[in-house]
The first five atom37 places (N, CA, C, CB, O) and aatype in JSON, in Angstrom:
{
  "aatype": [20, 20, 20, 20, 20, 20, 20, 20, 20, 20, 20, 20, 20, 20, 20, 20, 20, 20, 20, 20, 20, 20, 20, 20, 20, 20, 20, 20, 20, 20, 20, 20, 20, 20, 20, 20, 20, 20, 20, 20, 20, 20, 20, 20, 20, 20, 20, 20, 20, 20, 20, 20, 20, 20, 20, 20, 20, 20, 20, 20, 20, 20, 20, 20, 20, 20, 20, 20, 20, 20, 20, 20],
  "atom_mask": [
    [1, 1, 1, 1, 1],
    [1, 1, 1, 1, 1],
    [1, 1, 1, 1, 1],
    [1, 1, 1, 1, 1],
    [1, 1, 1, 1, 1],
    [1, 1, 1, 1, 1],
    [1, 1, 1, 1, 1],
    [1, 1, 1, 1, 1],
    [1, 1, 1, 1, 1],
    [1, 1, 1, 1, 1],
    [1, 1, 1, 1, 1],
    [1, 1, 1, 1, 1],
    [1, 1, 1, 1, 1],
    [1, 1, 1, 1, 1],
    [1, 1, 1, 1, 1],
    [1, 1, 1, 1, 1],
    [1, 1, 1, 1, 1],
    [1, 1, 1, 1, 1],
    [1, 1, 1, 1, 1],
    [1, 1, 1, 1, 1],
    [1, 1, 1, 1, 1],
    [1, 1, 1, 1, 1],
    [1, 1, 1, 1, 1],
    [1, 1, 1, 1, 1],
    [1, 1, 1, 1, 1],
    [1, 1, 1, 1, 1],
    [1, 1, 1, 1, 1],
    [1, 1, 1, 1, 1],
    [1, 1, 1, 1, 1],
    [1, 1, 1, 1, 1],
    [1, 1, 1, 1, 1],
    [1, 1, 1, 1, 1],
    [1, 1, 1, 1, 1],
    [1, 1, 1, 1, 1],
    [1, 1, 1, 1, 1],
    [1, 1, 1, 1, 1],
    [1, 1, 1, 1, 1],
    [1, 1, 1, 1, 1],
    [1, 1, 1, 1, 1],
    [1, 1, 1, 1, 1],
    [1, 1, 1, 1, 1],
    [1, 1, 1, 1, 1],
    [1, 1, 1, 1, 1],
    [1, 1, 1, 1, 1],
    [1, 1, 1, 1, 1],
    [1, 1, 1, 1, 1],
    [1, 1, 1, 1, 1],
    [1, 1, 1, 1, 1],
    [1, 1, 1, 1, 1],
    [1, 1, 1, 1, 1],
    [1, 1, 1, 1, 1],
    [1, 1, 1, 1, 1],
    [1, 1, 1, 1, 1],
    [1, 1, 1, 1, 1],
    [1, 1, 1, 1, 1],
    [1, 1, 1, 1, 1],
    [1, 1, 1, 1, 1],
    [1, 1, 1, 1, 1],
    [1, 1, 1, 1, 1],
    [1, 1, 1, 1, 1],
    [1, 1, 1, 1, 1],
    [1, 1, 1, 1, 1],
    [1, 1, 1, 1, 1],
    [1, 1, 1, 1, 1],
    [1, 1, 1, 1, 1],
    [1, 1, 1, 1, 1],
    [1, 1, 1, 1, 1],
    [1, 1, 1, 1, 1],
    [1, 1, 1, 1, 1],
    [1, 1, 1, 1, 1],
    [1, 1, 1, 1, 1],
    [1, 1, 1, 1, 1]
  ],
  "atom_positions": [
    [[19.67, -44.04, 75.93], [20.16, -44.57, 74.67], [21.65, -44.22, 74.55], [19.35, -44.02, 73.46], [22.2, -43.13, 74.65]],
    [[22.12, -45.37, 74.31], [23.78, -44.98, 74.25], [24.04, -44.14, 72.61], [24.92, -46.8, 74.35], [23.15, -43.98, 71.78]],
    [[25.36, -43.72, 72.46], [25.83, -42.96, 71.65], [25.57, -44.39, 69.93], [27.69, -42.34, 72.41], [24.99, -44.08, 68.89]],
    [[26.2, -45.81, 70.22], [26.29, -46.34, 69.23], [24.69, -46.71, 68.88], [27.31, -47.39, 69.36], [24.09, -46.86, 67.81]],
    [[24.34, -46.76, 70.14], [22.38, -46.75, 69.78], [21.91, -45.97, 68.7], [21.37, -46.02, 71.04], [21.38, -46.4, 67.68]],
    [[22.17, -44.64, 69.05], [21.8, -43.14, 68.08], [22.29, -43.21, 66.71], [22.56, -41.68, 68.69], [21.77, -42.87, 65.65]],
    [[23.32, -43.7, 66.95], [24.55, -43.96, 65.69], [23.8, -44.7, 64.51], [26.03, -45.1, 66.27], [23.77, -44.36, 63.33]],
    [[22.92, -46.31, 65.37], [22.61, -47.1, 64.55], [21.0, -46.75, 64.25], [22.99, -48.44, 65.05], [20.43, -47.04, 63.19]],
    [[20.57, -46.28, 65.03], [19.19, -45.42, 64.24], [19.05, -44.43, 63.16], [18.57, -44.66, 65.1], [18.02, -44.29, 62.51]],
    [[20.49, -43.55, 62.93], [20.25, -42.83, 62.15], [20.91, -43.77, 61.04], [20.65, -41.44, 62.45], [20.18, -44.04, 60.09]],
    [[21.9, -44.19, 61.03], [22.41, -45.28, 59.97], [20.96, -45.42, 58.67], [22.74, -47.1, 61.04], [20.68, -45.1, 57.51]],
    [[20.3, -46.27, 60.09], [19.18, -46.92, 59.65], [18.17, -46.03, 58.67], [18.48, -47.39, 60.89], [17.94, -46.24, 57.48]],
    [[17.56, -44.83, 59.62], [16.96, -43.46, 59.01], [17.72, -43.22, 57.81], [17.09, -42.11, 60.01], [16.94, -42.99, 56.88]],
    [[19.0, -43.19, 57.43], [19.6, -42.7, 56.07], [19.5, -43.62, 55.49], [20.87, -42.21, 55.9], [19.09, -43.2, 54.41]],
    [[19.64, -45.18, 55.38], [19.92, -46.25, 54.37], [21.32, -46.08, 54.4], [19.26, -46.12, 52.87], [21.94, -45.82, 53.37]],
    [[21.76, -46.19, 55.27], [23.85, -46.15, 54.93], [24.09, -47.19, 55.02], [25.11, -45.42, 55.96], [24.27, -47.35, 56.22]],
    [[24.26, -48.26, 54.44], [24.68, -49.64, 54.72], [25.84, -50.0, 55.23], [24.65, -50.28, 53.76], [26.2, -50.89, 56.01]],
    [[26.61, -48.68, 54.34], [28.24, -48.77, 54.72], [28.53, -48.74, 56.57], [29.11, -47.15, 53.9], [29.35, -49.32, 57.28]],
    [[27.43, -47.79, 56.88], [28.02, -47.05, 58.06], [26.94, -48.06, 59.09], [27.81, -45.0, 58.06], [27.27, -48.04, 60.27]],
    [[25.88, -48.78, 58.8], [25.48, -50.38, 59.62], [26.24, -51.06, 59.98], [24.85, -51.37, 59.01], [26.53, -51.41, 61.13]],
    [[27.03, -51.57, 58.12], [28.26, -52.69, 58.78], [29.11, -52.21, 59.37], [29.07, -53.49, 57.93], [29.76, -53.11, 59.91]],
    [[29.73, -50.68, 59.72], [30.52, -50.83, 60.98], [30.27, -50.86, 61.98], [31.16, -50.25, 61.2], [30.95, -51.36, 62.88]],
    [[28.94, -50.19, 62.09], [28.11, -50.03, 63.55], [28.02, -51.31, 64.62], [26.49, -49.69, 63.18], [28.41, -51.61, 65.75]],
    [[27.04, -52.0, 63.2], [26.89, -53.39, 64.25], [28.43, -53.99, 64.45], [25.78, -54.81, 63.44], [28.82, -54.39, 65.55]],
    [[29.11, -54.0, 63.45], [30.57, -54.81, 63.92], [31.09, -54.06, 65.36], [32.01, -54.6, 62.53], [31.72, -54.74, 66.16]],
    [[30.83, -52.83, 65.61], [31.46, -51.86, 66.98], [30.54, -52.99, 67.75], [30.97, -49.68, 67.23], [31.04, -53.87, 68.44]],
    [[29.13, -52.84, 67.54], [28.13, -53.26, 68.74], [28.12, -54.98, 69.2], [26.48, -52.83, 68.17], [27.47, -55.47, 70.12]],
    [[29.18, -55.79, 68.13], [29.42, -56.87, 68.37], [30.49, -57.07, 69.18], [29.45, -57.4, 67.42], [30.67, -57.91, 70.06]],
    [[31.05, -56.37, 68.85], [32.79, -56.21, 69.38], [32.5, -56.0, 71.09], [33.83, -54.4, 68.52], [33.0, -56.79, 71.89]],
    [[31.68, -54.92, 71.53], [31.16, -54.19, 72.3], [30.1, -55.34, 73.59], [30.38, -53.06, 71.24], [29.84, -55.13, 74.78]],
    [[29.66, -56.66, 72.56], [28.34, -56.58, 73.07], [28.76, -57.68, 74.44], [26.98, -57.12, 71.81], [29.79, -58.34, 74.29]],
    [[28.04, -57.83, 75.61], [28.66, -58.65, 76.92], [28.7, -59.81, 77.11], [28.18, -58.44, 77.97], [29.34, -60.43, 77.95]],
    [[27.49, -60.45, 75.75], [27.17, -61.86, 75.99], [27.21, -62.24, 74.43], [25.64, -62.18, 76.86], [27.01, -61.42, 73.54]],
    [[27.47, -63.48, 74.25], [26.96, -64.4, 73.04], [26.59, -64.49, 72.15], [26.45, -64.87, 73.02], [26.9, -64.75, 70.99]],
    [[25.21, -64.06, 73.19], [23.86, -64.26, 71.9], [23.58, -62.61, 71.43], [21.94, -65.1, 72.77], [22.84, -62.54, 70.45]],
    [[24.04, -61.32, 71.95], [23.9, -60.44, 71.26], [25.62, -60.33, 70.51], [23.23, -59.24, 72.17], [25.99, -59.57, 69.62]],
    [[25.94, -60.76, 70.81], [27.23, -60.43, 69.8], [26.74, -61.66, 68.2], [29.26, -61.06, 70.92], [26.82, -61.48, 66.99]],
    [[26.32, -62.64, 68.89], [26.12, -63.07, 67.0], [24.7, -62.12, 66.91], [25.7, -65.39, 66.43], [24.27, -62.22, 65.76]],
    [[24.21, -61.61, 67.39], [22.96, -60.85, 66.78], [23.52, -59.6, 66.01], [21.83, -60.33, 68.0], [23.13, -59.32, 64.88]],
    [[24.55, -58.79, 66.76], [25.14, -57.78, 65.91], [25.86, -58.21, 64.84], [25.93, -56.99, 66.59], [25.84, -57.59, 63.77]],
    [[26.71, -59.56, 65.07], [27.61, -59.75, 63.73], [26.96, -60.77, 62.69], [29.16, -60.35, 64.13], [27.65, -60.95, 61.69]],
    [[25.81, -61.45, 62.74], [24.91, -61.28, 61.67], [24.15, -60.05, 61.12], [24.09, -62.03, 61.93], [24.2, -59.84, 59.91]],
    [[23.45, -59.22, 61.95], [23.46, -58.24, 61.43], [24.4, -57.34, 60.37], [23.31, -57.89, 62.24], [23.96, -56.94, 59.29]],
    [[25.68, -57.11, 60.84], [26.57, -56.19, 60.11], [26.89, -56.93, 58.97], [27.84, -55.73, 60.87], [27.38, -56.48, 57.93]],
    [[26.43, -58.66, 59.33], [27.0, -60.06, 57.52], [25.73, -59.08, 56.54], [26.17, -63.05, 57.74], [26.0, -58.41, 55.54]],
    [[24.57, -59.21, 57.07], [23.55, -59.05, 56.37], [23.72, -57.85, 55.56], [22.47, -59.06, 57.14], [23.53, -57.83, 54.34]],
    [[24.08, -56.84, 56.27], [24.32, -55.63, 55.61], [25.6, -55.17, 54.29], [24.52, -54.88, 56.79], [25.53, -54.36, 53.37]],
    [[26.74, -56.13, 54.73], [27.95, -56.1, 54.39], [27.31, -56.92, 52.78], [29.17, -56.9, 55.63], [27.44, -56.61, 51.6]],
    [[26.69, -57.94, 53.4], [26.19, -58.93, 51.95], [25.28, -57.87, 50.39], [24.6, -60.36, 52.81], [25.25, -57.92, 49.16]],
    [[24.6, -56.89, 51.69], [24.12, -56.01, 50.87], [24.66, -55.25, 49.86], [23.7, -55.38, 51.44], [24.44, -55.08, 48.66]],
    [[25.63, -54.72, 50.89], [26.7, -53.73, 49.77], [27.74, -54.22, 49.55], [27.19, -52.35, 50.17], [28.82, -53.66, 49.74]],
    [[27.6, -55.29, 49.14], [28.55, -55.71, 48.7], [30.35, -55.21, 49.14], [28.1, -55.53, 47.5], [31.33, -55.03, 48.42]],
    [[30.16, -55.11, 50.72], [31.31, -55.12, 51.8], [32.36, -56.11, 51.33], [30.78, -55.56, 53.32], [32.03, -57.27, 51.08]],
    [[33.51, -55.72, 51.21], [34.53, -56.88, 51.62], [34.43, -57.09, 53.04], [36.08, -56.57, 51.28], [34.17, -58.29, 52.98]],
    [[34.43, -56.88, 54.08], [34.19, -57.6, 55.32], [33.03, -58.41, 55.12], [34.02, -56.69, 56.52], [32.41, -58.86, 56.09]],
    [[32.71, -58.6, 54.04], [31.75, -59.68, 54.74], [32.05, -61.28, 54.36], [30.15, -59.35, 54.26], [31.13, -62.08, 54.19]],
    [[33.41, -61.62, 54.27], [33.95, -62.57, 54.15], [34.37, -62.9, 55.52], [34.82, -62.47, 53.2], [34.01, -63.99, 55.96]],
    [[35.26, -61.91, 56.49], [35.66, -62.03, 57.95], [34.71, -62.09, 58.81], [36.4, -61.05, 58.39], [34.71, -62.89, 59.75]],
    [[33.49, -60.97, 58.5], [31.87, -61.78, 59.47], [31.43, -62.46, 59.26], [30.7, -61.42, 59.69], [30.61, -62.74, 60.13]],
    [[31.42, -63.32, 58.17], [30.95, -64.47, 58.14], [31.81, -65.71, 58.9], [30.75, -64.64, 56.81], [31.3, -66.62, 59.55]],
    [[33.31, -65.51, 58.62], [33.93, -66.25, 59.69], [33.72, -66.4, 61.29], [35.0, -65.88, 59.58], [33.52, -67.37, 62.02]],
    [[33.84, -65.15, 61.5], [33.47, -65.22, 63.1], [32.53, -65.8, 63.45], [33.25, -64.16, 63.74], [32.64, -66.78, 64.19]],
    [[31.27, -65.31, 62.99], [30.11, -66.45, 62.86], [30.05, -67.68, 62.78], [29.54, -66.39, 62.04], [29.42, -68.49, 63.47]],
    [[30.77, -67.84, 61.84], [31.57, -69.61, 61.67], [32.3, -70.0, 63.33], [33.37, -69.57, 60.11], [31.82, -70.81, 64.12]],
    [[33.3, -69.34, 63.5], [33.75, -69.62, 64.31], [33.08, -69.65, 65.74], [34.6, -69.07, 64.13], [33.61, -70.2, 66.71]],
    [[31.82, -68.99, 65.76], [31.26, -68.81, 66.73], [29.64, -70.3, 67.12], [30.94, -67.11, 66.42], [28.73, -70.48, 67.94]],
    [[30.15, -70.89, 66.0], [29.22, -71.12, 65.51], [27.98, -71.5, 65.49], [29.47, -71.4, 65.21], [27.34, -72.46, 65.91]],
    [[27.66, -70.1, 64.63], [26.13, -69.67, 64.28], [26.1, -69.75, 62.59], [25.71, -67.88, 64.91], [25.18, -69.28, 61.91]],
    [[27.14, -70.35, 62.1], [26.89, -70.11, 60.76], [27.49, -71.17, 60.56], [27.28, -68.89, 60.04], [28.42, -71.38, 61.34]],
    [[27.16, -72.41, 59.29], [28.38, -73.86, 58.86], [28.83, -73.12, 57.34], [27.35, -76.04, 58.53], [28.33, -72.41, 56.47]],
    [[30.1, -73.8, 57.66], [31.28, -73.74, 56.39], [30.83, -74.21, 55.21], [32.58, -74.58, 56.63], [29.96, -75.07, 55.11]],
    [[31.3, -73.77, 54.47], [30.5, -73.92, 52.89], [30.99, -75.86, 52.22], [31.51, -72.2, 51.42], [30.57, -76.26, 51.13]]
  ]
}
């Protein structure tokens, strides 16, 4: 298990939402292919949407831009 693995389990174990949406945004940034990078950066939208993140205006773009998500 890598270090951001551990990172995002305990995230998870605490309820930190804050510290999800950066996680997954690292693990998107990070990830080798495609389809796990929109899996992390929906993930980190979902979370960001939660707590009411300002990034979650820019993950939702990328998403857009990637697109896995249509423009409003």
């Amino acid at each position: 298990m890598t270090s951001l693995d551990a990172q995002l389990l305990a995230a998870h174990d605490a309820g930190d939402q804050r510290a999800l949406v950066d996680l997954y945004r690292a693990a998107a940034d990070r990830a080798e292919d495609v389809d796990a990078c929109g899996f992390y950066l929906t993930q980190a939208f979902i979370y960001a949407l939660e707590a009411g993140a300002p990034e979650a205006d820019g993950l939702r773009q990328r998403l857009i831009d990637m697109g896995r998500e249509l423009p409003a």
